[in-house]
DRENDO-1510 file (C-alpha; in Angstrom, 1 decimal, always signed):
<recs>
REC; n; res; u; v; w
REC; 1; UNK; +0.0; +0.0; +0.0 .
REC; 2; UNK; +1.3; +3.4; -1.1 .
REC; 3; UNK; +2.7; +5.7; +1.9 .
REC; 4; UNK; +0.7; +8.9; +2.6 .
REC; 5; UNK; +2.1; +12.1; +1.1 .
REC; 6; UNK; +3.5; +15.3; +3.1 .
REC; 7; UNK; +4.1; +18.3; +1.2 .
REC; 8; UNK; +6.4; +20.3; +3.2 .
REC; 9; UNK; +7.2; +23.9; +3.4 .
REC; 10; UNK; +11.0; +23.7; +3.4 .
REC; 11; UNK; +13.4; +26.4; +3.5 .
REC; 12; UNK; +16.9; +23.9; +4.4 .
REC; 13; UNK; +17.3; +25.1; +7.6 .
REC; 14; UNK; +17.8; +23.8; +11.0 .
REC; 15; UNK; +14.0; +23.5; +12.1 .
REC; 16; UNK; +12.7; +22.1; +8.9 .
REC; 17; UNK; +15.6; +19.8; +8.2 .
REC; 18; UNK; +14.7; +18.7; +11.4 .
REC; 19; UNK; +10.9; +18.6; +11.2 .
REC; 20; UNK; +11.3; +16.6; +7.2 .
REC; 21; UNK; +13.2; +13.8; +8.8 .
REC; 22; UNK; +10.8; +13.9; +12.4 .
REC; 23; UNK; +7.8; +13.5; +9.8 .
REC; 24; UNK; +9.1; +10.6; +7.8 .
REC; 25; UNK; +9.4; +8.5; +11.1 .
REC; 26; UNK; +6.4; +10.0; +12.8 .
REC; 27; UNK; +3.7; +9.3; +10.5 .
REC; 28; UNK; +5.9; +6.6; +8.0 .
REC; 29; UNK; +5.3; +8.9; +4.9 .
REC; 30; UNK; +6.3; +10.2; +1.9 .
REC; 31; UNK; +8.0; +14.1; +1.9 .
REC; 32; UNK; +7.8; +15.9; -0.7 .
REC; 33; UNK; +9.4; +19.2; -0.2 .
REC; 34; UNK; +8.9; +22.9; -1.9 .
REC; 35; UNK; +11.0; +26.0; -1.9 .
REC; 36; UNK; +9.7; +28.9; -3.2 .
REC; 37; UNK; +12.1; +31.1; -4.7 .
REC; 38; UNK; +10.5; +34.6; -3.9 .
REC; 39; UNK; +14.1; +36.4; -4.0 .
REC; 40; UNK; +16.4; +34.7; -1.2 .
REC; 41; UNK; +19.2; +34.8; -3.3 .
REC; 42; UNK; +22.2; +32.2; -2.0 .
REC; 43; UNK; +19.9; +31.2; +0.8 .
REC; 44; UNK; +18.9; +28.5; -2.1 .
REC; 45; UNK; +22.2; +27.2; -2.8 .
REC; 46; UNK; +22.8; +23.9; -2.4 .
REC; 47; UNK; +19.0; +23.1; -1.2 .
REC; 48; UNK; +18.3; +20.3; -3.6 .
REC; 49; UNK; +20.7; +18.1; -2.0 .
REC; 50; UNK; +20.1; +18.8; +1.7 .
REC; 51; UNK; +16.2; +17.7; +0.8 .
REC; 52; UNK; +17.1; +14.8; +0.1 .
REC; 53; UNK; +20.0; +13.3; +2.3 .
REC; 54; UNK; +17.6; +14.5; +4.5 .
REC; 55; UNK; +15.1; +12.3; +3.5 .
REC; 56; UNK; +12.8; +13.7; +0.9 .
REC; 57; UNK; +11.5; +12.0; -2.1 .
REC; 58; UNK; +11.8; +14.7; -3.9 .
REC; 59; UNK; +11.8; +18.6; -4.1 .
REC; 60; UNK; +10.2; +21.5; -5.6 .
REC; 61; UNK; +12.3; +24.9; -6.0 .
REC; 62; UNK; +9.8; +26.8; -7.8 .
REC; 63; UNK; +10.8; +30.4; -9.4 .
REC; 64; UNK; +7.6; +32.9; -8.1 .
REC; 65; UNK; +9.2; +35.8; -8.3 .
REC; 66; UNK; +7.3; +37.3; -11.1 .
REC; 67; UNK; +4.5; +36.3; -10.0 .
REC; 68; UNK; +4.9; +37.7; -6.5 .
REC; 69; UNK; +5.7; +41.1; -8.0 .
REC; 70; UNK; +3.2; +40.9; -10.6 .
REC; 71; UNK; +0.3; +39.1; -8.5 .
REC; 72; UNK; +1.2; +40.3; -5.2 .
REC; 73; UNK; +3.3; +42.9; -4.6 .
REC; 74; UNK; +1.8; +45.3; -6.8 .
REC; 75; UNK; -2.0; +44.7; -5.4 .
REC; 76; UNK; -0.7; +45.6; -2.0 .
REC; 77; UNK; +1.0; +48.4; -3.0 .
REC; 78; UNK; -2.4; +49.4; -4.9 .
REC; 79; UNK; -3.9; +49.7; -1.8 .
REC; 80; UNK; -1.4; +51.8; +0.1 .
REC; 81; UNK; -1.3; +49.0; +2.4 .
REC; 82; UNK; +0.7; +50.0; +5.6 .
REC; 83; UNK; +0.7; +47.8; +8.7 .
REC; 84; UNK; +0.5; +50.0; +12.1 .
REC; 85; UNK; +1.8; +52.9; +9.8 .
REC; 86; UNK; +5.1; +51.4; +9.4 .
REC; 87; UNK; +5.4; +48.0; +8.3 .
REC; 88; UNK; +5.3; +47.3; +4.4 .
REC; 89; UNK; +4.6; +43.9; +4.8 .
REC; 90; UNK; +7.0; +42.2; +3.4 .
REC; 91; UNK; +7.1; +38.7; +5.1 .
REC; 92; UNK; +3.3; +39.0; +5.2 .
REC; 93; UNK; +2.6; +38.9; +1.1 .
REC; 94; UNK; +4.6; +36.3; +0.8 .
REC; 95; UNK; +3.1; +33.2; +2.6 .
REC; 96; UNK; -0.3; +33.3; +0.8 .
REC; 97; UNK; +1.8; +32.9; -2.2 .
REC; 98; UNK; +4.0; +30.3; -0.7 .
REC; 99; UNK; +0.8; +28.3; +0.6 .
REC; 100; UNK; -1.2; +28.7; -3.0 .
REC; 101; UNK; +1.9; +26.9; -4.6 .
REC; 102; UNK; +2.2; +24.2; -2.0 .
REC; 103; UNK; -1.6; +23.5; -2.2 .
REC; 104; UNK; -1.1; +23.4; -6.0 .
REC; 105; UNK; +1.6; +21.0; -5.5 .
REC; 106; UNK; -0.1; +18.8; -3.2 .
REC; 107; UNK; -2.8; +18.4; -5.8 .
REC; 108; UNK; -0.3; +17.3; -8.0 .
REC; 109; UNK; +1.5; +14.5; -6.2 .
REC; 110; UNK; -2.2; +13.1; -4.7 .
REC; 111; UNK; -0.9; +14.6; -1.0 .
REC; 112; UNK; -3.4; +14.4; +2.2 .
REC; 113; UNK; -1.3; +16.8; +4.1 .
REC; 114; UNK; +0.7; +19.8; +4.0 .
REC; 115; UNK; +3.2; +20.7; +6.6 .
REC; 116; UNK; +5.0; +24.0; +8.1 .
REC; 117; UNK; +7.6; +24.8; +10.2 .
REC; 118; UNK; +5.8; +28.2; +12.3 .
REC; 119; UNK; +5.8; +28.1; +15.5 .
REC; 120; UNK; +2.6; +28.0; +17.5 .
REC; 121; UNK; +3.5; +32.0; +18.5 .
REC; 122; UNK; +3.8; +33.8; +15.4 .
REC; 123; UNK; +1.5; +35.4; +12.1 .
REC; 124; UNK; +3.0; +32.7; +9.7 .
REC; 125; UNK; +1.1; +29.8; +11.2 .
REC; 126; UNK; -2.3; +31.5; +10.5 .
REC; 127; UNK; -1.0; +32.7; +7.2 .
REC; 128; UNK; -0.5; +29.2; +5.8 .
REC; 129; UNK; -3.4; +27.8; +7.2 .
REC; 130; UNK; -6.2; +30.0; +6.3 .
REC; 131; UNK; -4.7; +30.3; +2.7 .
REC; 132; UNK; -5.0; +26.3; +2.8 .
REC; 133; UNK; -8.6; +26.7; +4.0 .
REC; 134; UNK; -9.3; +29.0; +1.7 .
REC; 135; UNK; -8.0; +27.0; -1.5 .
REC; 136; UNK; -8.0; +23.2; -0.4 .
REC; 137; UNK; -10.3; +22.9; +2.8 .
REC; 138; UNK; -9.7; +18.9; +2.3 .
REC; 139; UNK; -6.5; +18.9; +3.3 .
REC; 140; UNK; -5.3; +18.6; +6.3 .
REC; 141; UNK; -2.2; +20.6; +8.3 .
REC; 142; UNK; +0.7; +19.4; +10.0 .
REC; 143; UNK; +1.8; +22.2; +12.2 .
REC; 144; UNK; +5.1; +20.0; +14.3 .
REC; 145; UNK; +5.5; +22.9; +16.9 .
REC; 146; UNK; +2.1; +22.8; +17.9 .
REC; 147; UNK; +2.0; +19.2; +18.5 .
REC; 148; UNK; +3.3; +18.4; +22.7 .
REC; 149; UNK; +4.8; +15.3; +21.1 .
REC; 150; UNK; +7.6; +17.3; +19.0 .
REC; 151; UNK; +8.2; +20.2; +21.4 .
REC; 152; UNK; +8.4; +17.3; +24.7 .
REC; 153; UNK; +11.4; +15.9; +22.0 .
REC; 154; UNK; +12.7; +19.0; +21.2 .
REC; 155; UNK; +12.1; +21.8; +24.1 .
REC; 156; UNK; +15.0; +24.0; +22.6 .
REC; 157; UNK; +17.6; +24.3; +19.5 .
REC; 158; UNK; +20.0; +22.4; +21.7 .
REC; 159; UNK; +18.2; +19.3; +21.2 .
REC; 160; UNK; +17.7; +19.8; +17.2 .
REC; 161; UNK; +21.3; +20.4; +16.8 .
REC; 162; UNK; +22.1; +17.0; +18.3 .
REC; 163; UNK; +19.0; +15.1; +16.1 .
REC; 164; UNK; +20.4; +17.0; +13.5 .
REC; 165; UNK; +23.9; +15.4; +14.2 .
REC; 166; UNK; +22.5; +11.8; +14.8 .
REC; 167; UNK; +21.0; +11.6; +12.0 .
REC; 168; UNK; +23.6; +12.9; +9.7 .
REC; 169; UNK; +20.9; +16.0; +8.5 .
REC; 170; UNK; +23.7; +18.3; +6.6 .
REC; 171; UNK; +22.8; +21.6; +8.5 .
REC; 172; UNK; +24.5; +24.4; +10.0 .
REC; 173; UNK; +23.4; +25.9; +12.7 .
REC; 174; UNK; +24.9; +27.0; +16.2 .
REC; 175; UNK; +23.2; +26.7; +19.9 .
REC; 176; UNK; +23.3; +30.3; +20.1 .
REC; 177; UNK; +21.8; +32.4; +16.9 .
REC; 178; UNK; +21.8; +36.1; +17.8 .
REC; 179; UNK; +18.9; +36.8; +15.8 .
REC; 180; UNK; +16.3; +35.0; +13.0 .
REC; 181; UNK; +15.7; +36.5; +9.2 .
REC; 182; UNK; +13.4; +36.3; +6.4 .
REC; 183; UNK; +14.3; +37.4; +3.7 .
REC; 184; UNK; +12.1; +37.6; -0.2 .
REC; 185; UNK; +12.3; +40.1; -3.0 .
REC; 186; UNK; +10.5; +43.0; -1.1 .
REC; 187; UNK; +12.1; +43.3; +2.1 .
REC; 188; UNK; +14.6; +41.5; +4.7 .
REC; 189; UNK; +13.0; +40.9; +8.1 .
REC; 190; UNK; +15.1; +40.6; +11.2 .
REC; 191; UNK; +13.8; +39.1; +14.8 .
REC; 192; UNK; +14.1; +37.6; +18.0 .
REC; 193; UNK; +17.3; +36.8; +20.2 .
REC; 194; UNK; +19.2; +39.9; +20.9 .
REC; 195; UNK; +16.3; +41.9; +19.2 .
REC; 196; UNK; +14.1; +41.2; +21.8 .
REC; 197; UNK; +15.0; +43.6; +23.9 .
REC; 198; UNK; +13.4; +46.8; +22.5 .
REC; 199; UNK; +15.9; +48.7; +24.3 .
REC; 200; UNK; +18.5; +47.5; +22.0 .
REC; 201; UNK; +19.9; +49.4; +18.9 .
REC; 202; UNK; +20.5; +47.3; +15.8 .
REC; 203; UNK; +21.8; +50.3; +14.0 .
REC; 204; UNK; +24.7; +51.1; +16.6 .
REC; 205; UNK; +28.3; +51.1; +15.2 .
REC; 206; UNK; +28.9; +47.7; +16.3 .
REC; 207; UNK; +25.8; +45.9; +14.5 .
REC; 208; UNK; +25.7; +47.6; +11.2 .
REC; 209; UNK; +27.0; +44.1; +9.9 .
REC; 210; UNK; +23.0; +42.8; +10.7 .
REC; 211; UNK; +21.8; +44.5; +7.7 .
REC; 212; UNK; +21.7; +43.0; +4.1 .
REC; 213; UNK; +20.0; +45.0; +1.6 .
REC; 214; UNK; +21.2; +48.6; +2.8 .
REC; 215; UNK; +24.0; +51.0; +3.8 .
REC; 216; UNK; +23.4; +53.2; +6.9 .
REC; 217; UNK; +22.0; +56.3; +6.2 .
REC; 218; UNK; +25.2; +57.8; +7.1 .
REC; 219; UNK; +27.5; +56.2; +5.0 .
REC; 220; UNK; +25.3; +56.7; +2.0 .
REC; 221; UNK; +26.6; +58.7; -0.8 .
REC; 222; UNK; +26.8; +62.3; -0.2 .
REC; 223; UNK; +24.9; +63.1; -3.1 .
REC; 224; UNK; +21.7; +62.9; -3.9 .
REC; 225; UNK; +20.4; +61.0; -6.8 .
REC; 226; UNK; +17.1; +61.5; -9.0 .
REC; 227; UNK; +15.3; +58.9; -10.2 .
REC; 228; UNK; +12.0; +59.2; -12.2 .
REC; 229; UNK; +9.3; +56.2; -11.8 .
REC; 230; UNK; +6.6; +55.8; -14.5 .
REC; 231; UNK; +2.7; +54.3; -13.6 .
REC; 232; UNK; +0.3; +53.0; -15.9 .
REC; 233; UNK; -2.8; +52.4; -13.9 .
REC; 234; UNK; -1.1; +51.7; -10.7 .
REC; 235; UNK; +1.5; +49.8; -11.6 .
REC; 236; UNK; +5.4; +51.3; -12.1 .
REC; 237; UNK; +6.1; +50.8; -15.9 .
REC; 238; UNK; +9.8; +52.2; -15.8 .
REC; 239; UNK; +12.5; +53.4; -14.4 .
REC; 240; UNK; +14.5; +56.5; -15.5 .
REC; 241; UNK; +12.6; +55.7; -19.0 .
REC; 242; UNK; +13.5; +52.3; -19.4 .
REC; 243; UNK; +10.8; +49.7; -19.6 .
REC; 244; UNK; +10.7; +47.6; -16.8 .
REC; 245; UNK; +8.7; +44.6; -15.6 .
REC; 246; UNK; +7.3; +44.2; -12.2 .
REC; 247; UNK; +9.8; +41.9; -11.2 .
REC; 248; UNK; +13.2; +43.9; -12.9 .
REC; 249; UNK; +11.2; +47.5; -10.9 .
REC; 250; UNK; +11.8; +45.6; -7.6 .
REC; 251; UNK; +14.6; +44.6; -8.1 .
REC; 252; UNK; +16.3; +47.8; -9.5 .
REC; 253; UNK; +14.8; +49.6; -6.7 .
REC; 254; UNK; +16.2; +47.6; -4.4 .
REC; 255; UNK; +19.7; +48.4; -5.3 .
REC; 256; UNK; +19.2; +51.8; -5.6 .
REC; 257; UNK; +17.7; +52.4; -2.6 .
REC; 258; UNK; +20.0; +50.1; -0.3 .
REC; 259; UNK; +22.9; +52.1; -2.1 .
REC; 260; UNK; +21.3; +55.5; -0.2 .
REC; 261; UNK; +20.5; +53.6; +2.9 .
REC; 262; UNK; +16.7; +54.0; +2.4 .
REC; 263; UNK; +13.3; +51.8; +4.1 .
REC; 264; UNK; +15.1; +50.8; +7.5 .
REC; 265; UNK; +12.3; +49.9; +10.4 .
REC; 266; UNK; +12.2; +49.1; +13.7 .
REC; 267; UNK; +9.1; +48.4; +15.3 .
REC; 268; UNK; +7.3; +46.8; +18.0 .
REC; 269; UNK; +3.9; +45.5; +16.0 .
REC; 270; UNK; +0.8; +43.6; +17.2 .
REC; 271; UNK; +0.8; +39.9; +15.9 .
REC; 272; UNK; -2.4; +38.4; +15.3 .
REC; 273; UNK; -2.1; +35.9; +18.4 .
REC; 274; UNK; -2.2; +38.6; +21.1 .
REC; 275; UNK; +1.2; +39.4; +21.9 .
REC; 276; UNK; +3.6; +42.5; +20.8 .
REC; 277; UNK; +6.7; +41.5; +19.2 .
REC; 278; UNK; +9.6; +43.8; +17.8 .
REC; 279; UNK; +11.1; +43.7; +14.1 .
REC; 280; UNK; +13.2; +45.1; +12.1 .
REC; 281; UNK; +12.8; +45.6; +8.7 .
REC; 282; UNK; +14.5; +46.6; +5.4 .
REC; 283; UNK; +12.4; +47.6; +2.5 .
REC; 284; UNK; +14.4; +49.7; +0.2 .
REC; 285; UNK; +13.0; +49.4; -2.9 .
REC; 286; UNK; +9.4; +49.2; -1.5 .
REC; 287; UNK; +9.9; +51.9; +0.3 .
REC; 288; UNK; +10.7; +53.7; -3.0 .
REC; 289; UNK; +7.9; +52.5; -4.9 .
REC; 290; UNK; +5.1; +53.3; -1.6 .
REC; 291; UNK; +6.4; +56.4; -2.1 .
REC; 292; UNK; +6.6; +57.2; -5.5 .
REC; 293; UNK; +3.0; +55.6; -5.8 .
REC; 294; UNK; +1.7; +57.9; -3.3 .
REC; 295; UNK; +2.7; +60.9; -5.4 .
REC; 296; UNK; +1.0; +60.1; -8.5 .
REC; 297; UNK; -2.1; +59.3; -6.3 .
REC; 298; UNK; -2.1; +63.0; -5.3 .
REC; 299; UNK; -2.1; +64.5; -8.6 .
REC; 300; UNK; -4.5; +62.0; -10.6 .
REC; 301; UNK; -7.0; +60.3; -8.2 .
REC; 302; UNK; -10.1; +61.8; -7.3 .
REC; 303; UNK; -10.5; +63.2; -3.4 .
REC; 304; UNK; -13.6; +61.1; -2.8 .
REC; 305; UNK; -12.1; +58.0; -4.5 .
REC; 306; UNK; -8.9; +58.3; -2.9 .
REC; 307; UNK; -10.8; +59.2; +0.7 .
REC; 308; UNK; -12.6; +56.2; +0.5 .
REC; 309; UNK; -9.7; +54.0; -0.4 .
REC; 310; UNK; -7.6; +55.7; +2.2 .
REC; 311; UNK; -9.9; +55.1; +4.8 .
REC; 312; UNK; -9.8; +51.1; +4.0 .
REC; 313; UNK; -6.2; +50.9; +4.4 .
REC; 314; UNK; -5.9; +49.9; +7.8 .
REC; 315; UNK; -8.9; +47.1; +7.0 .
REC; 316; UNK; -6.4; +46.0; +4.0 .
REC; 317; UNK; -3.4; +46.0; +6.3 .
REC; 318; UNK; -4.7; +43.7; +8.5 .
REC; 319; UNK; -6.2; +41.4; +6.5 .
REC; 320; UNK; -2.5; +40.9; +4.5 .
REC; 321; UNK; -1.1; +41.1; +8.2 .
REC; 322; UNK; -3.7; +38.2; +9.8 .
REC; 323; UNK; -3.5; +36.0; +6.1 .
REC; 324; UNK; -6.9; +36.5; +4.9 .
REC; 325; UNK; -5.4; +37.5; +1.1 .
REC; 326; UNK; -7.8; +35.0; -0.1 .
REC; 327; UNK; -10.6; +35.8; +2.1 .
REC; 328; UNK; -13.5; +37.6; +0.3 .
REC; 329; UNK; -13.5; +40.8; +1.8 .
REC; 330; UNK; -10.2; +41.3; +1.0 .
REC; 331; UNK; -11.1; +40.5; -2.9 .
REC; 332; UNK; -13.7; +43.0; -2.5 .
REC; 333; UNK; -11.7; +45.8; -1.2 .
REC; 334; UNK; -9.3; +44.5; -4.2 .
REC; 335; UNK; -12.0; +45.5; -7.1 .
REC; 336; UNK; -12.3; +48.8; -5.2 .
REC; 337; UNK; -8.7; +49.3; -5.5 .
REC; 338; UNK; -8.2; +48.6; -8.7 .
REC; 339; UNK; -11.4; +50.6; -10.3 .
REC; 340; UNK; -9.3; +53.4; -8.4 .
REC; 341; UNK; -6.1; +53.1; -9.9 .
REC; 342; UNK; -7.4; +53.3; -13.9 .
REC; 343; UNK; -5.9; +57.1; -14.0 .
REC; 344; UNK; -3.1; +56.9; -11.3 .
REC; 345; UNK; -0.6; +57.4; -14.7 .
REC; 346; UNK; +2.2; +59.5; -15.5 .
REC; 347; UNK; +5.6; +60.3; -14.3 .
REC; 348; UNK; +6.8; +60.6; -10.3 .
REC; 349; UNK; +10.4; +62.3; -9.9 .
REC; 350; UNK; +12.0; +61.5; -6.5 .
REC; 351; UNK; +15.6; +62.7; -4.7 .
REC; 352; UNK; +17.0; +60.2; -2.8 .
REC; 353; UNK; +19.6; +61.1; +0.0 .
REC; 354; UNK; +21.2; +59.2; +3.1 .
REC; 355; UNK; +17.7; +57.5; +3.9 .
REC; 356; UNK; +15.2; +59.8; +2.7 .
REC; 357; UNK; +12.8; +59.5; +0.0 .
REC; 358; UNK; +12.3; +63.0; -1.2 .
REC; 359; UNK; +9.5; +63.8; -3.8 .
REC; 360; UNK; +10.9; +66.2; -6.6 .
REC; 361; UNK; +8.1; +66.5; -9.3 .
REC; 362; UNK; +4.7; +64.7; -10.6 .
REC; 363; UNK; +3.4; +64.8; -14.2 .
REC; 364; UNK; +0.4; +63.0; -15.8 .
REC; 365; UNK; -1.4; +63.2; -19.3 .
REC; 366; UNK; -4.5; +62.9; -17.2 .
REC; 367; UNK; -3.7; +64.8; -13.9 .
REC; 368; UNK; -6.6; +66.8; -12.1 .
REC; 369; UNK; -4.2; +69.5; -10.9 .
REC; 370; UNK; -5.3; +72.7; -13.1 .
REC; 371; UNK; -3.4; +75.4; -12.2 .
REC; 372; UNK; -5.5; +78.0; -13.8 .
REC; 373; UNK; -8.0; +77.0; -10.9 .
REC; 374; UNK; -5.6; +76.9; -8.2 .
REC; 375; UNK; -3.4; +79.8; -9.1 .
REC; 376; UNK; -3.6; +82.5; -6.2 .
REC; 377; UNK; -3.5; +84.9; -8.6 .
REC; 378; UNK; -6.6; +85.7; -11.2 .
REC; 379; UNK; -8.2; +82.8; -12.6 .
REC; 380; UNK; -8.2; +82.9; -16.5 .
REC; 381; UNK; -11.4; +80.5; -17.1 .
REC; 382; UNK; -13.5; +81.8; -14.2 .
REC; 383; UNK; -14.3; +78.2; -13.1 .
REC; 384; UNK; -13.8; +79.4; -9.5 .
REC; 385; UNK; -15.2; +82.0; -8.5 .
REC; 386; UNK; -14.7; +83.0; -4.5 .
REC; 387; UNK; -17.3; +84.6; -3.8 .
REC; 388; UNK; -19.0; +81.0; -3.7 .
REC; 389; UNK; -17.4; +79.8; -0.8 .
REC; 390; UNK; -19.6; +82.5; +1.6 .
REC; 391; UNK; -22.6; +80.1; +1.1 .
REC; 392; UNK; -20.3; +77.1; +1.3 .
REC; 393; UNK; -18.7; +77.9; +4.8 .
REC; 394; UNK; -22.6; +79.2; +5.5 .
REC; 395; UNK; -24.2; +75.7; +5.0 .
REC; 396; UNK; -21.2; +74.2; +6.8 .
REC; 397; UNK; -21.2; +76.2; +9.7 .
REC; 398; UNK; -25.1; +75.6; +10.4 .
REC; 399; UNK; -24.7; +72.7; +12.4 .
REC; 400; UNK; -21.7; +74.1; +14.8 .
REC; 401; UNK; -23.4; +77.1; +15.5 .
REC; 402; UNK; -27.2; +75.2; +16.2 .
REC; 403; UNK; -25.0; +72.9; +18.6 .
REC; 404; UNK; -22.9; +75.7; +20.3 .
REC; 405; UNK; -26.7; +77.6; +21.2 .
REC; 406; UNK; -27.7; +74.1; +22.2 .
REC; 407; UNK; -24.8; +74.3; +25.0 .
REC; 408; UNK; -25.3; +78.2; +26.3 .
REC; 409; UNK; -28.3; +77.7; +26.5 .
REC; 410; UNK; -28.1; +74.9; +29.0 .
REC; 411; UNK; -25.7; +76.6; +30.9 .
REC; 412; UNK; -27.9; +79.8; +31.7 .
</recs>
């Protein structure tokens, strides 16, 4: 009789080498592991191999790159999405992607089960899960660090190092890590050990070697650069006039903006769970594009349109956060989105210098900005005329001054 099949999330490290080789023995199955390639760069190297000395029967290392910047990234940035008002949410977009493709895969190979290595304390347990729910409710989850069985074997790293060693799982790891990463095409996300004391500076002298993707802000050129963005309907087109996918705009942003030390965060966020945790993040090239995108918002959506969209942010923020990307109220708010971003077109110049994200001129074939009408001095076409605004601030007044008789009169 044919073993049941796993599909694990794999990433070649120390708890999911760990946790592939503790589910072969556990439930006598098949492994099938999958990598998403969603911009780790080297982290990949030599992954293949480690899958299966480990034990796998096989291994996906899927390219998703392009699609996360097409099918993800760009959405999100659509929607202005900004979690608690700083974080871009870069580990956040990535798992429902992650979990579509493993769900696809498990379909493939005739898997019951898919499998993840989050810990019973974070976001990116959720995440995975209600993506599976959402797209393959009939299979079920293995989630190892929620399980009293696992943690009873392995109540620290201590414990996986030497199961590691026993079993001859080709790892490297060390009893005492100073601090965990994440790291995909949009951002680079830095946590726990030393970081957990919010007190601490990871941007001191002495830990400027923590960060990947960008200078400090002080040792960033000391001149500014320009750099013009183009948007068609949202979406950033090119770069300093050359044509650009999504993916190639990430990426080229991401090396500008590390070189001028841009998008470095350090926050102390809400997980969905209940507790506060603290993360640091570097988003350079998002941090670019959130901005850029923001300016050509301001000079070709509507106020009304853009109010209204603006005022479902935090709503959109949270659901990417909490891993409802396919939930339908996120899809709704989605076509809202995009039916606002069919004129956000046109040309965003930006100055970038030693970590800031200057804005340095807007221009659109369709912008609403007419400065005939906003001009202080006379206006040429006589569309405004100020003498209407007596009857404006009349009618708007009404209310405050019924409610402030309302009050002297009780006080009398």
């Amino acid at each position: 009789m044919a073993k049941e099949k796993i599909v694990l999330a794999y990433s070649g490290g120390l708890d999911t080498s760990v946790i592939l080789k503790w589910l072969k023995e556990t439930y006598d199955a098949e492994i099938i592991a999958f990598t998403a390639d969603i911009g780790q760069k080297d982290e990949l190297d030599g992954l293949e191999e480690k899958a299966l000395a480990t034990g796998a029967s096989k291994i996906y290392i899927d390219d998703l790159r392009a699609e996360f910047a097409k099918d993800f990234i760009n959405p999100m940035f659509q929607a202005a999405a900004l979690y608690e008002g700083q974080y871009l949410l870069g580990t956040s977009i990535a798992r429902p992607l992650i979990a579509k493709r493993m769900v696809e895969i498990a379909r493939a190979e005739g898997a019951t089960a898919i499998a993840h290595g989050a810990t019973g304390k974070g976001n990116d347990q959720v995440r995975f899960e209600l993506t599976a729910a959402a797209l393959a409710p009939e299979l079920s989850v293995i989630a190892p660090w929620r399980l009293e069985q696992f943690r009873e074997e392995f109540p620290g790293r201590a414990e996986m190092i030497a199961y590691a060693e026993k079993h001859n799982i080709p790892v490297t790891a060390s009893a005492a890590k100073p601090y965990s990463t994440d790291r995909n095409l949009l951002h680079i996300s830095f946590e726990s050990g030393m970081l957990e004391d919010p007190w601490f500076d990871p941007a001191a002298d002495d830990n400027k070697g923590m960060y990947v993707l960008s200078v400090a802000p002080e040792d960033a050129p000391d001149q500014a650069e320009y750099i013009e963005l183009e948007f068609a309907a949202g979406d950033c087109v090119a770069i300093n006039g050359t044509k650009l996918s999504p993916l190639e705009v990430m990426e080229t942003l991401n090396e500008i903006g590390g070189k001028h030390g841009i998008g470095r965060v350090d926050m102390v966020e809400n997980r969905f769970v209940g507790m506060k945790s603290r993360g640091v993040y570097e988003t350079p090239g998002g941090t670019i594009l959130f901005t850029a995108h923001r300016k050509m918002e301001s000079l070709t959506m509507d106020r009304d349109v853009m109010h209204l969209r603006d005022s479902l942010i935090s709503k959109y923020a949270s659901l990417v956060y909490n891993g409802f990307w396919f939930a339908p109220e996120r899809l709704a708010i989605q076509a809202l989105v995009s039916e606002s971003q069919k004129n956000v077109s046109g040309t965003v110049r930006l100055k970038l210098y030693k970590g800031n994200v200057i804005g340095a001129g807007v221009k659109s074939p369709v912008s609403l900005y007419n400065p005939d009408i906003a001009t202080m001095e006379a206006d040429p076409t006589k569309a405004y005329d100020q003498g209407d605004a007596t009857g404006f601030i009349r009618l708007n007044a009404l209310r405050l001054k019924v409610g402030s008789g309302v009050e002297q009169n009780a006080k009398k």
